[in-house]
C-alpha positions in Angstrom: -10.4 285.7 -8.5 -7.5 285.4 -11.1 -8.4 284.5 -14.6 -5.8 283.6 -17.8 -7.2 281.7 -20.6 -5.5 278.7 -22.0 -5.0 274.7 -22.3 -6.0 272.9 -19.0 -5.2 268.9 -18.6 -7.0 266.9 -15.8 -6.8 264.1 -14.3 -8.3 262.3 -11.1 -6.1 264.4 -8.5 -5.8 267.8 -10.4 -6.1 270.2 -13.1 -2.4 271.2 -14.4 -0.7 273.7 -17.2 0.8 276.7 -18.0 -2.7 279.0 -17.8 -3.3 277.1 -14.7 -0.1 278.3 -13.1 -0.5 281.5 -14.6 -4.2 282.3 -12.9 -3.1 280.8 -9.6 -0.4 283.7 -9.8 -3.0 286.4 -10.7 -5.3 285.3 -8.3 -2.2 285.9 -5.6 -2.5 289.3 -6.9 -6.5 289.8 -6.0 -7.3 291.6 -3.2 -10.7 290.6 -0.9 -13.9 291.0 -3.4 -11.4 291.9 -6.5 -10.8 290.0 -9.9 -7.4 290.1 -11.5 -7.4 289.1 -15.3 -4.5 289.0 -18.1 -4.2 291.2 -20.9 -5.6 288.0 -23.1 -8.5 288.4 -21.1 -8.4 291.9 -21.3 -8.9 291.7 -25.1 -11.8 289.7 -25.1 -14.0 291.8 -23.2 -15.8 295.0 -24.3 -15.4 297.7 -21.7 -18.7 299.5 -20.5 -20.4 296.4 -21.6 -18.9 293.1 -20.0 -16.3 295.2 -17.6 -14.7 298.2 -16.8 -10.9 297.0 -16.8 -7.8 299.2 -14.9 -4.7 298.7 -16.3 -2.5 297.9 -13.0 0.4 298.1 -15.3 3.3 294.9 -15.7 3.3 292.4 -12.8 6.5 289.7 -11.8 5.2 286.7 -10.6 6.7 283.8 -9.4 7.9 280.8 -12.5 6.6 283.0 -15.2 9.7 284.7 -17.1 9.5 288.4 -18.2 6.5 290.4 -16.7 2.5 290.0 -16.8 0.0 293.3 -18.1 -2.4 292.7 -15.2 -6.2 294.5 -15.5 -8.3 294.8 -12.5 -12.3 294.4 -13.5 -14.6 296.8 -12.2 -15.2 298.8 -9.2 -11.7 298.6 -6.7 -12.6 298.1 -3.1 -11.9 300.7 -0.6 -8.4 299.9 -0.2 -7.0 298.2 -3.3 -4.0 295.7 -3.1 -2.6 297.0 -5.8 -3.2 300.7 -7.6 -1.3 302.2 -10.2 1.1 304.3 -8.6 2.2 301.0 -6.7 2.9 299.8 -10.1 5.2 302.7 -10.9 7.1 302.3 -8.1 7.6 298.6 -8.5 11.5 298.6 -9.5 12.7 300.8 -7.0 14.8 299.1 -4.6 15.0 302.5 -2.2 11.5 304.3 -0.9 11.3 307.3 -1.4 10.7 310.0 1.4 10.2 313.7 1.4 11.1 316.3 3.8 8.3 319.4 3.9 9.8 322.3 5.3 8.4 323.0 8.7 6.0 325.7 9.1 5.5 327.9 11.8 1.9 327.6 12.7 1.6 330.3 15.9 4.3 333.0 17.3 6.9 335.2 15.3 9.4 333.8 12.5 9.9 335.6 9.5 9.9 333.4 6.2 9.5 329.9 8.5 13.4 330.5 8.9 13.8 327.7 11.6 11.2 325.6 10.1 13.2 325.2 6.7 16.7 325.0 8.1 15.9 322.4 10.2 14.3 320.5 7.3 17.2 320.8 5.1 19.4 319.4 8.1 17.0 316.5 8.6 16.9 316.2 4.1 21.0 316.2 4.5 21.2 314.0 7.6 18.5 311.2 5.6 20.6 311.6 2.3 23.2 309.6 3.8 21.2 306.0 4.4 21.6 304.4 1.8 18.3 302.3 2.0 16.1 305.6 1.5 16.0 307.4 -1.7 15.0 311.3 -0.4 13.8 314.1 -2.7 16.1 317.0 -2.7 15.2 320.1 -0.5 15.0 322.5 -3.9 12.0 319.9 -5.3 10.5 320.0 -1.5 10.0 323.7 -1.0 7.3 323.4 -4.2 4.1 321.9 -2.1 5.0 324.7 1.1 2.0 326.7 1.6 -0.5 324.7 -0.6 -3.3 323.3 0.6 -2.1 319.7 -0.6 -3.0 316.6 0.9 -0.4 314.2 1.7 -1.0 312.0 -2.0 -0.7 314.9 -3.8 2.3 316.1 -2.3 3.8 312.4 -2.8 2.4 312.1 -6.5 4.1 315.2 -7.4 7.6 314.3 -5.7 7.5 310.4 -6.5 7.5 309.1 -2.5 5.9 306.5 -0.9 6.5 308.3 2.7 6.2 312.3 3.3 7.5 313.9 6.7 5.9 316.8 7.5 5.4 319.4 10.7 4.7 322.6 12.4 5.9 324.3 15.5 4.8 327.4 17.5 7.0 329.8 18.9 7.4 330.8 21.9 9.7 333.7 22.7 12.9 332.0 21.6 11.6 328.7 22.6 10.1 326.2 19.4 7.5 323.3 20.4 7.5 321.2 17.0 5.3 318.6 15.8 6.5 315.9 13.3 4.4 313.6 11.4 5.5 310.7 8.8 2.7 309.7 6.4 2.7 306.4 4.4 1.4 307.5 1.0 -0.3 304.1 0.2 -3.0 304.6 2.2 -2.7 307.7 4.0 -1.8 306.4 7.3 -0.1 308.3 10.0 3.0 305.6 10.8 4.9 307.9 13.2 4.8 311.0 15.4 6.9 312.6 17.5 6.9 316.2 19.8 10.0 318.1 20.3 11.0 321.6 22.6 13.8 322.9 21.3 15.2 326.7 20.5 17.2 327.7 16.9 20.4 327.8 19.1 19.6 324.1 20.9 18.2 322.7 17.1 21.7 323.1 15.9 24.1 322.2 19.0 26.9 320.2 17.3 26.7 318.4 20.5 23.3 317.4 20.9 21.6 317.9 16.9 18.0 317.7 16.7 18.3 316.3 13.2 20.0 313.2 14.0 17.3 312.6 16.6 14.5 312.8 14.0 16.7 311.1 11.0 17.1 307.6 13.7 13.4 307.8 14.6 11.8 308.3 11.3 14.3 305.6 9.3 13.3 303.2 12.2 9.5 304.2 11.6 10.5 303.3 7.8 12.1 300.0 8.3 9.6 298.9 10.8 6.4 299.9 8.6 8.0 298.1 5.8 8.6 295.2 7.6 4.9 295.2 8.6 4.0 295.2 5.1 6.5 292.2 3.8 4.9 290.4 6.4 1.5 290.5 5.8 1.0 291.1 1.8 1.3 288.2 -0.6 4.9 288.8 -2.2 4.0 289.4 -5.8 2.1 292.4 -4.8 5.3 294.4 -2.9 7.4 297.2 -4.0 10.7 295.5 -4.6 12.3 298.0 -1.5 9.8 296.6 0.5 10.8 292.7 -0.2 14.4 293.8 0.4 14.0 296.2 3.5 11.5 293.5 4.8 14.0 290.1 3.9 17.1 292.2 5.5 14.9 292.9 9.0 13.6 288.9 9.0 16.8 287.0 8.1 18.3 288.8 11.4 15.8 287.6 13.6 16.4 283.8 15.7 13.2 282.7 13.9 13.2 279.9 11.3 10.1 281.3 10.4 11.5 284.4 9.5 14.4 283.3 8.1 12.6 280.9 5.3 10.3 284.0 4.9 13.1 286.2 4.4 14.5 283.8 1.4 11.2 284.0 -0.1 11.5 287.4 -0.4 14.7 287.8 -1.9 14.0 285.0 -4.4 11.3 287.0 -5.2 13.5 289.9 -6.0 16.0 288.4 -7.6 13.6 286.7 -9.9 12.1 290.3 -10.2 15.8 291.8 -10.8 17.8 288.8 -12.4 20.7 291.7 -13.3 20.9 293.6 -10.3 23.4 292.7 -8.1 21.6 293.4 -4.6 19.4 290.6 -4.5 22.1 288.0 -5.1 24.4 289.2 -2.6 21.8 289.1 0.2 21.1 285.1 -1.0 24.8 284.7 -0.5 24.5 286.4 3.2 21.3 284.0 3.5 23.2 281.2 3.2 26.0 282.2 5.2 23.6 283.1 7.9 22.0 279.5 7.9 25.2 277.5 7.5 26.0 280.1 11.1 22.8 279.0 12.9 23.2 275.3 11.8 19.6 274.9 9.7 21.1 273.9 6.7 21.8 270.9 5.2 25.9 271.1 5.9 28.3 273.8 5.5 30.1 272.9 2.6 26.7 272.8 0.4 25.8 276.3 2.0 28.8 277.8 1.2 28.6 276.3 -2.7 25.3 278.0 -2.7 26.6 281.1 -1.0 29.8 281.4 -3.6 27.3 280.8 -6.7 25.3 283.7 -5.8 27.7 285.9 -4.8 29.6 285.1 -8.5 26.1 285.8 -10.1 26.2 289.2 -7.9 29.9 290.4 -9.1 29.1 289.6 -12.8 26.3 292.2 -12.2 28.4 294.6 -10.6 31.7 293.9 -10.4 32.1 297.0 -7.7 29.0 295.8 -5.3 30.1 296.2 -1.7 28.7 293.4 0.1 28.7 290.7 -2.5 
């Protein structure tokens, strides 16, 4: 349920106006079993008495300029669609990820020594893609050796994913264990096993790290991609509408593709001055004109030129617009 108050006109067909739009919006925003209310609803209730509001912090929705204070009434469900550290990390456009240093769990190695070097290799090797944002290896090292769960290690470093492990020695010989937790709701989206030694870790010709950095930012991209599928828009981190939008509008699906333009509408509505959004519209475009679903070329590439100019006047240095 999503309830604004406000003017509503009626006729035989329908009930119209600007409240109406605006609690069709917050109603998007409702999880299962929740209500979502406005901050004018907000004000009119007496908490402990009619409700117990939760300030879910400011919302974009879709046709409503600037953003919405959104309060959720009562108890949350189990698994809330939205929660307040979503809301925090609504205008990031990167997720975040932390490396824990790996810890050795059985056999001798002083200090974890392979266990953090190889972290710091994987931290360096993740630094460079530029669609993660990753929390240095001096702000990592903090959470080693506390018994912290995996939201409490991300609430401290600001992450929406955590990669974690251990490893027993054996001899010379390491057997690690990798795990890369989604911080939303706790769940395990990737694991991986790995037999390796501190000389074959760091083989220039063969690096461990590269191997973990390709299968965890894949794990990334594809969880992502799971969620911009499945979850209304309004209620997606902004990295997830543009990681999600870039994976869709690559596929031979109409489907996708229209779903992918949804998405970067919505960010671009979301981000009207940030250059990002604007410049994947223009490669929209282009890519439709390519596959033939548009209308004709020369109205695609009008479309495609407008929003790359909106792009540039953002950011005059943005690589792909």
């Amino acid at each position: 349920v999503g309830v604004h108050p406000g003017r509503v006109l009626q006729d035989a067909n329908d009930i119209y106006g600007e409240a109406v739009n605006l609690a069709a919006r917050l109603t998007a925003l409702a999880a299962p079993g929740e209500t979502v209310v406005s901050a004018e609803v907000r004000d009119a209730l007496v908490p402990g008495v009619d409700a117990d509001p939760e300030d879910l912090g400011d919302c974009h929705v879709k046709h409503v300029e600037g953003a919405v204070r959104v309060y959720r009434l009562g108890a949350a469900p189990a698994s809330p669609l939205l929660d307040s550290l979503q809301q925090r990390r609504q205008a990031e456009l990167r997720p975040g990820l932390a490396v824990i240093p790996f810890e050795c769990h059985f056999g001798h190695d002083p200090g974890d020594m392979l266990g953090e070097a190889l972290a710091d290799e994987v931290i360096s090797q993740l630094a460079r893609c530029a669609e993660l944002h990753v929390v240095s290896a001096l702000s990592t090292r903090g959470p080693k050796g506390r018994r912290l769960g995996v939201q409490e290690v991300a609430g401290h470093l600001g992450a929406a994913y955590v990669l974690s492990g251990r490893y027993r020695m054996l001899g010379d010989r390491a057997h690690l264990m990798l795990e890369l937790a989604d911080v939303r709701n706790a769940r395990l989206v990737w694991a991986e096993t790995y037999q390796t030694s501190a000389h074959q870790a760091f083989d220039p010709a063969d690096p461990l790290a590269e191997r973990i950095v390709a299968q965890v930012s894949l794990a990334v991209l594809e969880r992502e991609l799971e969620r911009a599928a499945t979850y209304p828009l309004p209620a997606l981190e902004s990295y997830t509408l543009l990681l999600g939008a870039i994976s869709l509008m690559h596929r031979l699906s109409l489907a996708d593709f229209e779903r992918a333009h949804q998405m970067l509408q919505q960010l671009a509505h979301r981000h009207p001055r940030n250059a990002i959004a604007h410049a994947w519209l223009a490669k929209w475009h282009v890519l439709r004109a390519v596959q033939g679903w548009g209308a004709d070329q020369p109205t695609e590439a009008q479309l495609a030129l407008d929003r790359v100019g909106r792009a540039l006047d953002a950011n005059p240095r943005h690589a792909l617009a």
